[in-house]
Every structure is written in structure tokens, then in C-alpha cells.
N, C-alpha and C positions, 0 to 999 in steps of 0.2 A: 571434514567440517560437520559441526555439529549442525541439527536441523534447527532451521529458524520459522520464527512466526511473526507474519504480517499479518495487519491490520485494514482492509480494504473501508474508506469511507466514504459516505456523498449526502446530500440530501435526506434521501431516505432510505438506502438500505436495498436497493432493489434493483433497479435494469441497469442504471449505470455502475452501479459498485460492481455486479456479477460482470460485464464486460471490463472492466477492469482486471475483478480478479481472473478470467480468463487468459488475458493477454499477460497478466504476473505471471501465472504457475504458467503458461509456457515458456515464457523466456527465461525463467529461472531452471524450465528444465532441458532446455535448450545448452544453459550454462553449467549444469550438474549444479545446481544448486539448490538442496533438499527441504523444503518448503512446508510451512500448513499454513494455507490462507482463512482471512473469516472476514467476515462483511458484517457492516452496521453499518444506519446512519448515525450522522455527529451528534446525535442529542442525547444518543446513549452512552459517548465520552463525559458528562457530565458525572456520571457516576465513577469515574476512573479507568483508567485504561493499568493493568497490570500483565506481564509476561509476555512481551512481543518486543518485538528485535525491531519493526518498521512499522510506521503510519504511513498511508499513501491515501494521500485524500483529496478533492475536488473541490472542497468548500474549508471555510477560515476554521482550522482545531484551535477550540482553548488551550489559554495558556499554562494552565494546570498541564495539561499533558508533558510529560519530560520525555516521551519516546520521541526519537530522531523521527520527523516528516519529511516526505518529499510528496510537493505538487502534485496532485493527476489530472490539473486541468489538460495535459499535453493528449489526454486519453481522450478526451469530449471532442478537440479542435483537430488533431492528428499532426499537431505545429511542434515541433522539439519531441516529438514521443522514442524516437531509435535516444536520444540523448537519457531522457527520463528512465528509460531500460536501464542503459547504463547507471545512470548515478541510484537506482535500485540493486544493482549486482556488483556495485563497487560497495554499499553500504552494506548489504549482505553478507559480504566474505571478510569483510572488515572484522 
């Protein structure tokens, strides 16, 4: 499988995206599934998002973005997050 690239996103850019992207790149390597992650907050989607495989974000992405999103509110509250994994590493391997 070729290596993918996520998009980690929140507010600003900074403690919650990095515990985000923390808990990605281990369950992803957990799954063998070969990764580069990068963090931003959402204001910087404004200018476009190109060459990533995932958004995974905590806060509303515009609609201009066409990359596949999944929710990271499960990241903040710790409510659905084993599922969130999952539906991260089914769209992964996808």
C-alpha cells in the first residue's frame, strides 16, 4: 500500500491537532498503515487543500474542500473514538 497523507485539523493548529495527530500515526501504525501526517488549523483550508488522501477535523471544513473528512470531535470527548480509528483505517486502505 502506497503511503498516505492526512490532514490533522482544529481551531488553531496546535494542542488539540497534535494529540490528534498523535493518536493517527499510532493507530495507523499499529495497522501497518504507512502515513505522513501535518496539522493546521481550518483557516488555512481556505486557501485549498491539495495531495492528501484524509481530513480529520474537529471543527465545520468548507465546503470547497473535496478531500473525504472524518469528524475528530470523538478525539476531544473520548465518545465513539475506537470507531473513529476505524472509519480512519478503512478509508486509508481504501
Amino acid at each position: 500500500m502506497a503511503r498516505k497523507r492526512v490532514l490533522i485539523l482544529c481551531g488553531t493548529g496546535i494542542a488539540t491537532s497534535t494529540v490528534m495527530a498523535t493518536k493517527v500515526r499510532e493507530y495507523c501504525t499499529q495497522q501497518g498503515i504507512d502515513v505522513d501526517i501535518d496539522q493546521t488549523k481550518v483557516m488555512e483550508t481556505l486557501r485549498g487543500i491539495e495531495g492528501y488522501d484524509l481530513v480529520v477535523s474537529t471543527t465545520q471544513v468548507p465546503s470547497s474542500v473535496t478531500t473525504p473528512v472524518v469528524n475528530g470531535l470523538p478525539f476531544i470527548t473520548g465518545v465513539g473514538l475506537d470507531t473513529t480509528l476505524k472509519e480512519i483505517g478503512e478509508r486509508l486502505r481504501a
